[in-house]
N, C-alpha and C positions, 0 to 999 in steps of 0.2 A: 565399692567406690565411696566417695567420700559425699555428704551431708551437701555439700557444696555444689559437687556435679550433680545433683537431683533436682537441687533449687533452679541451677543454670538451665535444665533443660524442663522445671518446671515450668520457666517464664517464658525461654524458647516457645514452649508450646503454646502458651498463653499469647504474645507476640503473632503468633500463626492463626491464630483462632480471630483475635480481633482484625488481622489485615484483612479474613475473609469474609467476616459478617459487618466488616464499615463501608458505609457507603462513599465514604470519600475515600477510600481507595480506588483506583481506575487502571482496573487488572481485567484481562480476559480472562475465559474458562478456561486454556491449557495452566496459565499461573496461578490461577483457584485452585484447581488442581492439584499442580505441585505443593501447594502450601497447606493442602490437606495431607497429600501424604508426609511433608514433612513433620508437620502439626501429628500426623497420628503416630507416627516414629518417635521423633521426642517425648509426647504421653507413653509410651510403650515401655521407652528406657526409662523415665521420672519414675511409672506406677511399678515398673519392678525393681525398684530398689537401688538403681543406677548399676542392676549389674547388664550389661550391654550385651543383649542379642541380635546375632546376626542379622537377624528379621528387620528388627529394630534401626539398624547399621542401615540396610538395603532400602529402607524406606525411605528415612533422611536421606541417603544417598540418590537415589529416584526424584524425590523431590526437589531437592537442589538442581537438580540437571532437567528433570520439567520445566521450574521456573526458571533457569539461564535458557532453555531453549522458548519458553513464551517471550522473554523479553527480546532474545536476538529477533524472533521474527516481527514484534512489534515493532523494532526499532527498524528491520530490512523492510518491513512494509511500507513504515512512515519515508524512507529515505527514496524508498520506489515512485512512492505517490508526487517526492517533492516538498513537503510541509510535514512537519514534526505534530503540531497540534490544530489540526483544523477548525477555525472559528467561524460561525459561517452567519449567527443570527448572534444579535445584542444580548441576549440573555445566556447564550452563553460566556457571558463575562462576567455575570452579577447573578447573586444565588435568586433562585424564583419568585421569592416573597418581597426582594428591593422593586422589580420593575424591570423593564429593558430600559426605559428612555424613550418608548413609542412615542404616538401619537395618541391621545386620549379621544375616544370618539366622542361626541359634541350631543 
């Protein structure tokens, strides 16, 4: 394979890596998951040269299909409960260091 598909599936994997170790992503463990196995799928095919082992194939391909199935069910869960993003306290609207808006005790 060409210099090009190694890169792609260099950054692919790079891409995988950061979604799992950032804290502002807001992923369950089955889509952590999936994005490891895909993340280690893509390293697999990038670190051998781009020539593609089946292993390889079935990993990414596992992976992909982990993380569509974490998200349907995130999405069947949210639509079950009623509410998409549940807010429940002031501070989940403003990152923890601005403040909610409380009441300052005296």
């Amino acid at each position: 394979m060409s210099l090009l598909s190694i890169w792609i599936n260099a950054s692919l994997f790079a891409i995988c890596f950061a979604a799992v170790f950032s804290p502002r992503v807001k992923d369950g463990v089955v889509v952590k998951i999936g994005l490891c196995l895909a993340g280690c799928g893509f390293f697999a095919i990038a670190a051998s040269g781009g020539m593609c082992h089946e292993e390889a194939q079935l990993a990414v391909s596992c992976g992909a299909a982990v993380v569509a199935s974490g998200v349907a069910l995130r999405v069947l869960r949210s639509h079950r409960i009623g509410r998409a993003a549940p807010h429940r306290r002031a501070s989940d609207w403003v990152a923890l260091d601005e403040g909610g808006g409380g009441k300052e005790a005296s």
